[in-house]
N, C-alpha and C positions, 0 to 999 in steps of 0.2 A: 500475452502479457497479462491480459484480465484473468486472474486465475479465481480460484469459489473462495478466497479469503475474502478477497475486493468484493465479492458478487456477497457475498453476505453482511457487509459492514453495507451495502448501498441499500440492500435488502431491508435491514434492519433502521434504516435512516427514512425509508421513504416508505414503510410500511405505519411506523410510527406516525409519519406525516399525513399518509392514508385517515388513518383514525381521527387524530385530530381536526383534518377539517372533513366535516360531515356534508355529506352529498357529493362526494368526490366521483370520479368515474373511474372505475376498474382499468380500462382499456385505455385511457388517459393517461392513468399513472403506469400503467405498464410500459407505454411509452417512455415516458418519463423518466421510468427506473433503464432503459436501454441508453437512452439521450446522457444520461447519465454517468455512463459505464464507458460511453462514447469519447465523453468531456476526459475523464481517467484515462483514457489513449493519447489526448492531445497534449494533456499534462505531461506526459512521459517526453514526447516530444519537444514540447517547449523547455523541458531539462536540461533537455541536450542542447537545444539551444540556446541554453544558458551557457554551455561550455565553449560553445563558437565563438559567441560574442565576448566572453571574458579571454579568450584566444586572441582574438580582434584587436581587444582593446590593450593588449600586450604588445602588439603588433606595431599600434600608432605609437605605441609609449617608444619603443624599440628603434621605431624610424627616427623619431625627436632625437633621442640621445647620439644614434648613429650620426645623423647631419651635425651634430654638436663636433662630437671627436671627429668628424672630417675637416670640419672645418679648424679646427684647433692642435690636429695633428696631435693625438693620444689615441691611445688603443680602442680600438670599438668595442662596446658590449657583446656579451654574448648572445646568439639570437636562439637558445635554445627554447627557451619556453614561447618563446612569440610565432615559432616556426616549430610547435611540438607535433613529432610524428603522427600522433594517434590521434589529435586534436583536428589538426590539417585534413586526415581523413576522413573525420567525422565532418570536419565543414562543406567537404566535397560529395560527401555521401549522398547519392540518388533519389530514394526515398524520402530524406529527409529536406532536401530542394526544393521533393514534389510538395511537402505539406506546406512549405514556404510558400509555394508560387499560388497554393489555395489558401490556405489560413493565414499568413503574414508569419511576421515575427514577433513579438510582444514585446521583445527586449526594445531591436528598434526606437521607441518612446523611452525606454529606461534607461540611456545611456551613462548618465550621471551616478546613477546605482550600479552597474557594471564596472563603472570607474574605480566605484569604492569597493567595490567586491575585489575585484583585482589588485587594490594598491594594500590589502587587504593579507590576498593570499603572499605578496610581493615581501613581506615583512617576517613572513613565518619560517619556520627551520625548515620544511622538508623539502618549500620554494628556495632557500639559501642551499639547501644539500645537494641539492637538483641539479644547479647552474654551475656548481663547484665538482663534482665527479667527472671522472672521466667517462662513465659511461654513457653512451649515446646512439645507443641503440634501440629500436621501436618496443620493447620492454621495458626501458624507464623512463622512455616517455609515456608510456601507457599507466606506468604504477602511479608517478608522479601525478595523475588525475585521479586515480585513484583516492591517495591520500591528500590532497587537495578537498576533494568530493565532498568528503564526512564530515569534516569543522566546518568548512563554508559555505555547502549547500544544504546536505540534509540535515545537519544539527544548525542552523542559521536561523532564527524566528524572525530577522529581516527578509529571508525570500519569502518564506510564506507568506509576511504580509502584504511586498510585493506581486505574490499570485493571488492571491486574493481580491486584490485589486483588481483584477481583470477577468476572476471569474469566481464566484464562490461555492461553485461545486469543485472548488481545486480544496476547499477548508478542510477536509478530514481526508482529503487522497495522497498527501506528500508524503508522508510515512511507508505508506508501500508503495508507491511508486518511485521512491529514492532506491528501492533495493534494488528495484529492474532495471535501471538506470546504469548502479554499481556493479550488474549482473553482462550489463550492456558492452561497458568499457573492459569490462574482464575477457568478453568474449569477439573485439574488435579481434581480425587479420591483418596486416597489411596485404597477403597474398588476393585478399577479395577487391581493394582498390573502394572504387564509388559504389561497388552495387555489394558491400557487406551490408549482410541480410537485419534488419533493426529486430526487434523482439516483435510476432504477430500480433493483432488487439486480443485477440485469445488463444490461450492454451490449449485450448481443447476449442472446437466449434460444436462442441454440445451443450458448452458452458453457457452460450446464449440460453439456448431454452431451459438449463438448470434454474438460470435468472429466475426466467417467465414462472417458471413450473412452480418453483417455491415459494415466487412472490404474492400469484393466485390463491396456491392452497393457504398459504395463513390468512388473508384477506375472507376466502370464500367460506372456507371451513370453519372461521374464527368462534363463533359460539363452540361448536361441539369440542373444538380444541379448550376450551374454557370451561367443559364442560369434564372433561378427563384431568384437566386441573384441579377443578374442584373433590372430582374423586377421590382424586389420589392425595389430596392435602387435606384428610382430615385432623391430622397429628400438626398441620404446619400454618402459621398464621394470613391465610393467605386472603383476608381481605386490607392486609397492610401494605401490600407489595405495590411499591412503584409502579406506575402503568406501565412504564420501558422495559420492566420487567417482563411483564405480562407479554408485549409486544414480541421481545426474545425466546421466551418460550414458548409461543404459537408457532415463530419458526421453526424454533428443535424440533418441536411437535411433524411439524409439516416437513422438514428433513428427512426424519425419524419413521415417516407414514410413505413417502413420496417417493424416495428414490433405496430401495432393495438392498444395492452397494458399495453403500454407505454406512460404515461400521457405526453402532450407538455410540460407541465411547469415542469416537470422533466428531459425532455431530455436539455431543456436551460438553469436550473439551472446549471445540471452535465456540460455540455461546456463552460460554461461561466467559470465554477472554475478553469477548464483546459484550459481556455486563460489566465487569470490570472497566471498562473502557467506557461505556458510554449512562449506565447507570449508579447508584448508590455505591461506596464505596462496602459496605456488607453484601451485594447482591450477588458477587460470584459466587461465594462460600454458602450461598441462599438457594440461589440457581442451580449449584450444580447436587445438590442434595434433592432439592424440586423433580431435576428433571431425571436423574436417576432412579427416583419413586414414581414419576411418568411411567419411565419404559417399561419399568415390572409391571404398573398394573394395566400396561396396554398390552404386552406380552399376555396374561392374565384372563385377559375378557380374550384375546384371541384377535385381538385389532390389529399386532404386530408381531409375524413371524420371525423378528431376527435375536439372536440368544446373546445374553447377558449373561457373566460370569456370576458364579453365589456369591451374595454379601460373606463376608468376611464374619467369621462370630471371634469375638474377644474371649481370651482365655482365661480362666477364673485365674484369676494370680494368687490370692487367698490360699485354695488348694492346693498349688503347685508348691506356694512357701514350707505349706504345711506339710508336704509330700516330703521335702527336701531336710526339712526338721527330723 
């Protein structure tokens, strides 16, 4: 699940935090930046058990209205969403038991906000479309979470604040841990029962020591990477540059130098998004000119053998008018 997006938005969150406070300890924060990455697994999980619980609490709603119409002799509700196929499997699901019986639940304590998440989804169209189809098959109860999902989780600034509450390295991870999440529910079976497989904490198990590796080299190498900065910026203003700047492009740098197969215009692309995102609103369109005059003149001096297409030259248009005349 922790894929090199997440490893480099923590990267760049807790390299930044490196610098600013002075006397930090390398090996400390390295931890730190893992603990970190650790919390972004928990988050995932506690997502999903956000969906149990608003399942749950559909559940009680469901029983209430039922004991009414029994008592009163009218037709009972329908128990499709309170008893949702894919939902039910997820609540049963092995794995996620296990993280219960060690972490807890978080919701648990939230109940009242569950409530309102729920009375919430209960009012919307595709919650009315749902209970009214005839289909009822572990397909739309799987979709119907689906579309649920997006309006009232991950576009929701009331969950966030409610995770935040319980933990603030969940503050910059809901964004891409909502897609794993949506990635999640897409890829439930019925056929696998309790032991459908959750998403791993990582994609790859080398993606741990990508962490470490990247997170060292801008830290350790940080002058010399400031130092090819400066080279390469004599045309570019670069004692105006945000420090978060600065911070972002010692990583490219250390991407850029570190790992071989890693194409350049992949690591510029991914920093540039994460200037934009966590720097000045000029700094992508800053950055990513920066750092593209980086890799020529590190290509250049012979610091990096990976090859870079030719700049592009513009066509005199003058002459071609004139050609054309």
């Amino acid at each position: 699940m922790i894929n090199r997006e997440l490893i480099r938005i923590k990267t760049v969150q807790l390299t930044y935090a490196f610098f600013q406070n002075k006397g930090n300890n390398i090996d400390a924060a390295e931890k730190e930046l893992v603990f970190s990455l650790t919390k972004s697994y928990h988050l995932y999980k506690v997502l999903l058990l956000l969906i149990v619980n608003v399942t749950r609490m559909a559940r009680k709603r469901y029983e209430v209205i039922k004991s009414k119409s029994d008592r009163e002799g009218i037709e009972p509700p329908t128990k499709k969403f309170a008893f949702n196929k894919f939902a039910t499997q997820l609540e049963q699901n092995r794995a996620l038991q296990e993280y219960v019986e060690e972490a807890g639940d978080v919701w648990a304590d939230k109940q009242e906000f569950v409530k309102s998440l729920f009375l919430q989804m209960e009012k919307s169209e595709p919650y009315r479309e749902f209970l009214e189809s005839a289909e009822d098959d572990y397909e739309a109860h799987r979709e119907i979470w689906r579309k649920l999902y997006r309006p009232f989780i991950q576009n929701n600034d009331a969950v966030g604040e409610a995770l935040e509450e319980v933990s603030l390295y969940w503050n910059d991870d809901k964004d891409v841990v909502d897609t794993f999440v949506l990635k999640t529910i897409k890829r439930f079976d019925p056929a696998n029962g309790v032991d459908q497989p959750l998403l791993p904490e990582y994609d790859d198990e080398q993606d741990r020591d990508y962490a470490c590796q990247l997170f060292r080299a801008a830290i350790v190498n940080a002058d010399q990477y400031q130092q090819y900065m400066t080279e390469a910026s004599r045309n570019w203003d670069f004692s105006r540059l945000a420090y978060m700047d600065v911070v972002i492009m010692q990583l490219a740098i250390a991407e850029m130098l570190t790992f071989p197969n890693i194409p350049i215009s992949v690591t510029i692309n991914e920093f540039v998004e994460l200037a934009k995102l966590y720097s000045t609103p000029r700094s992508g369109g800053y950055i990513n000119g920066m750092l593209d005059t980086i890799a020529r003149h590190l290509i250049n001096i012979g610091a990096l053998t990976k090859v870079m297409p030719e700049r592009k030259t513009r066509k005199n248009t003058n002459n071609k008018n004139n050609t054309e005349q």
